[in-house]
C-alpha positions as CSV (number, residue, x, y, z in Angstrom):
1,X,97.5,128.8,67.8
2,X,95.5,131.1,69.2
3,X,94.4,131.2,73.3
4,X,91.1,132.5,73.9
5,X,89.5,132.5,77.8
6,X,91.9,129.3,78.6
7,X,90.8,127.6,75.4
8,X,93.2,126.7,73.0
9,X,92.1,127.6,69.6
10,X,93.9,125.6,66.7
11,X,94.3,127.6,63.2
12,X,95.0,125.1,60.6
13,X,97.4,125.8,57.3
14,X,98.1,124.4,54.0
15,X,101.4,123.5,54.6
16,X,102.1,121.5,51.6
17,X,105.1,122.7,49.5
18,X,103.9,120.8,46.3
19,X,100.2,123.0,46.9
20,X,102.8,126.3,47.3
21,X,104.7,125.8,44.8
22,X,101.6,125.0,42.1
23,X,100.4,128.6,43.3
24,X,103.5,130.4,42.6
25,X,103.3,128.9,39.0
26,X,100.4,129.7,38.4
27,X,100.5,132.9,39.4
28,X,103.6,133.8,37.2
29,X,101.6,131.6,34.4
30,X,98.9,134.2,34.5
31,X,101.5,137.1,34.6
32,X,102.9,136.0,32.2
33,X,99.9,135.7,29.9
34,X,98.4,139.0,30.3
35,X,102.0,140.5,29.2
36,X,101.7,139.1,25.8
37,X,97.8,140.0,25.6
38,X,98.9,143.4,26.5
39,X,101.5,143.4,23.7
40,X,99.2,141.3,21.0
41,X,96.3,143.1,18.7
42,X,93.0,141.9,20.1
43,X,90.4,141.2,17.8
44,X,86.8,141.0,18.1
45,X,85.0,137.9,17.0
46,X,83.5,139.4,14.4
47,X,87.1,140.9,12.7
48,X,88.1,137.1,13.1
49,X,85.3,136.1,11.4
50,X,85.5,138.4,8.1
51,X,89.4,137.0,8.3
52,X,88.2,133.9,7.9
53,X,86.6,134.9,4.6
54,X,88.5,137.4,3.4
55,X,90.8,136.6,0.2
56,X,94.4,137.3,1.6
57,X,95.8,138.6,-1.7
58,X,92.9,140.6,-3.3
59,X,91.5,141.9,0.2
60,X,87.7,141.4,-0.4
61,X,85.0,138.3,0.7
62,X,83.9,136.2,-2.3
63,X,81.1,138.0,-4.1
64,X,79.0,134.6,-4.0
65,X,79.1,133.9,-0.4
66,X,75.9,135.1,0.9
67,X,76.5,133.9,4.6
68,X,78.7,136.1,5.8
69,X,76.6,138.6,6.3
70,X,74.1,137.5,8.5
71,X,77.3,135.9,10.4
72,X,78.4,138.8,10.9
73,X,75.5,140.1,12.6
74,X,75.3,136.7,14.8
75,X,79.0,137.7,15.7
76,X,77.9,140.9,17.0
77,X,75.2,139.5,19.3
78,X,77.3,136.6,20.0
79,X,80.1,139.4,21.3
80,X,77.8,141.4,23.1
81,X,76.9,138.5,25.1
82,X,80.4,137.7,25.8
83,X,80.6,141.2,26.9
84,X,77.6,140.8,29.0
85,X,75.0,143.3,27.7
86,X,71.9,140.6,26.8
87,X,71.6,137.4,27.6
88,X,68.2,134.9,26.4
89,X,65.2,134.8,28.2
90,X,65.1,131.8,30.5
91,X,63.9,128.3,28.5
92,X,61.5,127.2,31.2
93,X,60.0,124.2,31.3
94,X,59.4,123.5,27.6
95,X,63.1,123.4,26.2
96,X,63.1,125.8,22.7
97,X,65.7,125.9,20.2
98,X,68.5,129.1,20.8
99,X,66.9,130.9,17.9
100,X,63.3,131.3,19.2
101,X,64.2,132.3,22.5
102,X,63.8,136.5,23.0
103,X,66.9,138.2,23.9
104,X,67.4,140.9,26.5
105,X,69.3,143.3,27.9
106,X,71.5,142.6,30.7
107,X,73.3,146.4,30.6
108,X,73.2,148.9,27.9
109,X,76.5,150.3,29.2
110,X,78.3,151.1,25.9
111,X,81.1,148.8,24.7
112,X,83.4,151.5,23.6
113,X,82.9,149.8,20.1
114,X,80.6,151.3,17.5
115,X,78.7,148.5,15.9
116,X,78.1,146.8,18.9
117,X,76.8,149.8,20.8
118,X,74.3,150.5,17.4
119,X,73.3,147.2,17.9
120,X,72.3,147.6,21.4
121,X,70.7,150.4,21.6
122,X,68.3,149.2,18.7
123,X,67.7,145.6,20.8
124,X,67.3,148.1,24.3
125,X,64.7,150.4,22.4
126,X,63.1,147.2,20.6
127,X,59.6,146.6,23.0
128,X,58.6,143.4,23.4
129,X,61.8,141.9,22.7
130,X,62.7,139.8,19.8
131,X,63.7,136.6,18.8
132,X,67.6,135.8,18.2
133,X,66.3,134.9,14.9
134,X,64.8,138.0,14.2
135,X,68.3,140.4,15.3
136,X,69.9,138.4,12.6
137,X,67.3,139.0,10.1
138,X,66.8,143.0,11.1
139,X,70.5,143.8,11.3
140,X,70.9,142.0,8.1
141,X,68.0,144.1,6.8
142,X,66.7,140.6,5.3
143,X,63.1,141.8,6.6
144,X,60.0,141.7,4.9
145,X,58.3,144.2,7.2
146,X,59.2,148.0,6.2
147,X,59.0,149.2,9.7
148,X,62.0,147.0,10.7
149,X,64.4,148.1,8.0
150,X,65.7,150.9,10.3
151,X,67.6,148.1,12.8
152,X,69.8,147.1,9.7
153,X,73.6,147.7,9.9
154,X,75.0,149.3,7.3
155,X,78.4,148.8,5.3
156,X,79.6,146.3,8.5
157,X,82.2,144.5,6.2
158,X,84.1,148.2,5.3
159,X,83.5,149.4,9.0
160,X,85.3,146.0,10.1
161,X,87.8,146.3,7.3
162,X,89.0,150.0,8.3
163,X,89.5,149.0,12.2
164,X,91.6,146.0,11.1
165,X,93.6,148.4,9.1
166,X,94.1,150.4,12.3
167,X,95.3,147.4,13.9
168,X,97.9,147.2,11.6
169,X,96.2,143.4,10.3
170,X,95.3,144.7,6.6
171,X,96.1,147.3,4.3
172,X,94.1,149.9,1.7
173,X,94.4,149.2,-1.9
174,X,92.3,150.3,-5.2
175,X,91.9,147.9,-7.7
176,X,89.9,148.1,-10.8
177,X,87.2,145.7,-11.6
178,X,86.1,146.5,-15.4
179,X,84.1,149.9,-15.2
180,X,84.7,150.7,-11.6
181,X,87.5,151.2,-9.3
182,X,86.9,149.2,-5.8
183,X,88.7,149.7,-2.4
184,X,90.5,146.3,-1.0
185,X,91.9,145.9,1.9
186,X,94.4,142.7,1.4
187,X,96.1,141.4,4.3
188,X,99.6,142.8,5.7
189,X,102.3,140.5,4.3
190,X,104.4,140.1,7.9
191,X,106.9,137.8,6.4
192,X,110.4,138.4,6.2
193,X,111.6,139.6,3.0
194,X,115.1,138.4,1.9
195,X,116.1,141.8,0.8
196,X,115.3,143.1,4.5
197,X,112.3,145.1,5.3
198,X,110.4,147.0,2.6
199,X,109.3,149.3,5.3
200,X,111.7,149.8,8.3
201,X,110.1,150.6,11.8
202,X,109.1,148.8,14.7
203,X,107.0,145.4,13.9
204,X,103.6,144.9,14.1
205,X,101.2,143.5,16.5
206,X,100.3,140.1,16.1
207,X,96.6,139.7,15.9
208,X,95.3,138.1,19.4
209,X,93.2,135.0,17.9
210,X,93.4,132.6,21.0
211,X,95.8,131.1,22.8
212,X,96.9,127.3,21.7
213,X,94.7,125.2,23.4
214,X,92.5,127.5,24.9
215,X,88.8,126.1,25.5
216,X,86.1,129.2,25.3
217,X,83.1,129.2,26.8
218,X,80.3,130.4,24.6
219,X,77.3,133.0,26.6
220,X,75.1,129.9,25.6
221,X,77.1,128.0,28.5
222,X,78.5,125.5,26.1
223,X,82.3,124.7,25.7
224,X,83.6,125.6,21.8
């Protein structure tokens, strides 16, 4: 209570244990949380994508899936929207599908990643802007026009594969395939062995794919 010229001025607080208490959970909740994270491996959308498709044993995607890689490209754009460097043009009045619309840049600050600031500074130098369409096709270097074969990403699947065996998720292997040897990169076996570790030393970090639960929301403004 405040008193102000001979007026009475009247503060009002939240009171309510139950309210207090929900805070102080909450709080420690969110604490709590970004411990693990800081503990945990986190992976960018497109390492979780070529785990998804990558053979756990022999350490390479399927030779006959021809859709990972211009996944993998719509990964990349997908997580430098989630990052906040483009964004699509508004839809204005006349609602067009997600693929037609143009993307732009929001920032071209750099990620601190290397294929997502390649990709960036091709879409920031890229005038007019394209379609979301056309970034998969040009990054994919699935392009009929000769002039737009310099916007593909190269060996993205090997370049993904060696950061996730930094990470400590896979491993290097050479297999031999016939008339040629062929690096693998299979995926580290974290189970416990009966006959104790093979390799003694401190344990791993666990991949961060999510939390149980968790609801994302997409750059799109739609709920996955």
């Amino acid at each position: 209570m405040l008193r102000q010229d001979g007026l009475v001025q009247r503060k009002n607080v939240n009171s309510n244990p139950e309210s207090k208490a929900k805070d102080v959970d909450d709080t420690n909740r969110q604490e709590s949380e970004d411990d693990v994270d800081s503990k945990e491996t986190r992976l960018t959308l497109m390492e979780e994508v070529l785990l998804l498709g990558l053979k756990e044993k022999e350490g390479y995607t399927s030779f006959w899936n021809d859709c990972i890689s211009s996944g993998l490209r719509g990964c990349i754009l997908v997580e430098l929207a989630i990052r906040g460097r483009i964004e699509l043009e508004r839809g204005g009045v006349r609602r067009r599908s997600l693929l037609l619309r143009k993307v732009v840049v929001r920032s071209d600050a750099p990620t601190g990643d290397v294929l997502l600031d390649e990709a960036l500074r091709h879409i920031r130098d890229t005038r007019p802007p394209e379609t979301l369409q056309s970034w998969i096709d040009y990054l994919s270097g699935e392009t009929w026009n000769p002039l737009k074969l310099r916007y593909q990403l190269r060996n993205v699947r090997e370049r993904l594969a060696k950061n996730l065996v930094e990470k400590g998720v896979l491993t290097t292997e050479k297999q031999n395939f016939l008339l040629f040897d062929m690096t693998t990169h299979p995926l580290v076996d974290q189970r416990p062995s009966p006959h104790g570790p093979p390799h003694p030393g401190p344990a791993r970090p666990r991949p961060r794919l999510g939390r149980p639960g968790e609801r994302l929301r997409s750059p799109l403004g739609r709920r996955l």
